[in-house]
N, C-alpha and C positions, 0 to 999 in steps of 0.2 A: 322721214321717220327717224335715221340717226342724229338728226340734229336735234329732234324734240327731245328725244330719249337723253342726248349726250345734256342739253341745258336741264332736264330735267336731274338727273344724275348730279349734274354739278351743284345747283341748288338744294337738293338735298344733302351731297357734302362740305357742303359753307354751313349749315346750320350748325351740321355735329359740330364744324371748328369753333363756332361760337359758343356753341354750352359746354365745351371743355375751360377748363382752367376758370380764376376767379372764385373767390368767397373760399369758404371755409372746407377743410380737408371732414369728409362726416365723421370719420374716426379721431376728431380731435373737437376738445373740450373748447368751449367758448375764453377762456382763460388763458388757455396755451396761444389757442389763435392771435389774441390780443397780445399777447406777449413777446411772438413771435414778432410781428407786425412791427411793435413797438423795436424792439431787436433791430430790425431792419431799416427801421426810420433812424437810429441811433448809427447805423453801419453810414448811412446816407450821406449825413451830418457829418460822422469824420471825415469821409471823405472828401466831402466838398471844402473842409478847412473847420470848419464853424465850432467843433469839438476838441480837446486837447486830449492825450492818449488817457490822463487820469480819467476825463470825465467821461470820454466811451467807454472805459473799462471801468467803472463805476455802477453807471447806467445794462453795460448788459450784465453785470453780475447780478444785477436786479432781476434782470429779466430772467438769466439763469436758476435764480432761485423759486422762480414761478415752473417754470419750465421742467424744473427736474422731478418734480412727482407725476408726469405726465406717461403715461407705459406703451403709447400707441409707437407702433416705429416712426412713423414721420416725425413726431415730437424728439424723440430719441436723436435724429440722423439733425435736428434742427441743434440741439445741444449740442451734439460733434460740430457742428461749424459754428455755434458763437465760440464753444472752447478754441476752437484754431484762430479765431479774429484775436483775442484775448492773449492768444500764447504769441501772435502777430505783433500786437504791439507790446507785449513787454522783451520783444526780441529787434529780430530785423525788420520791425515792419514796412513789411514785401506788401505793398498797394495790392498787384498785382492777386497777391494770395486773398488779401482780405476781401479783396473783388470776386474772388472765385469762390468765396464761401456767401457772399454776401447773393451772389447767383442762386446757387446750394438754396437757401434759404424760403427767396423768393419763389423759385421753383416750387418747392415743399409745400409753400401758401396760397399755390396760383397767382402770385402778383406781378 
């Protein structure tokens, strides 16, 4: 009987882990989402090589200007970390940090 119980238990808790996370945050606008996303594909990009500092900080100042009429906090805590990618590479950019917002981000979006 605790064996039924315990497999039953556990399949029931794989399912929650599965419908957590992925797709869109409900309190954020289909825009921001996109924006984000696109944000994060751009973080991607530098980092693998493929982008030069100009053209990632180009590209999310784009995204930033989408992003900042957006009032829900996810969207808000998403702007704090493209501004820190941004201030990342007109500085020292620290891999390390841009990775740690680039985290930030993805988290925020479930990806």
């Amino acid at each position: 009987m605790k064996k039924i119980f315990t497999i039953l238990l556990m399949t029931l808790l794989s399912f929650n882990l599965f419908a957590c996370g992925g797709g869109k945050p409900k309190d954020m606008s289909d825009e921001n989402y996109e924006a984000a996303k696109g944000a994060l594909e751009t973080i991607d990009s530098y980092i693998a090589g493929n982008l030069s500092d100009e053209e990632t900080d180009s590209r999310l100042n784009d995204y930033y200007e989408i992003l900042v009429d957006g009032d829900d906090l996810i969207t808000q805590g998403i702007i704090t970390d493209v501004l820190g990618v941004q201030i990342e590479l007109s500085g020292d950019k620290n891999i390390a940090e841009i990775k740690k917002h680039r985290e930030e981000i993805a988290d925020s979006i479930g990806e």
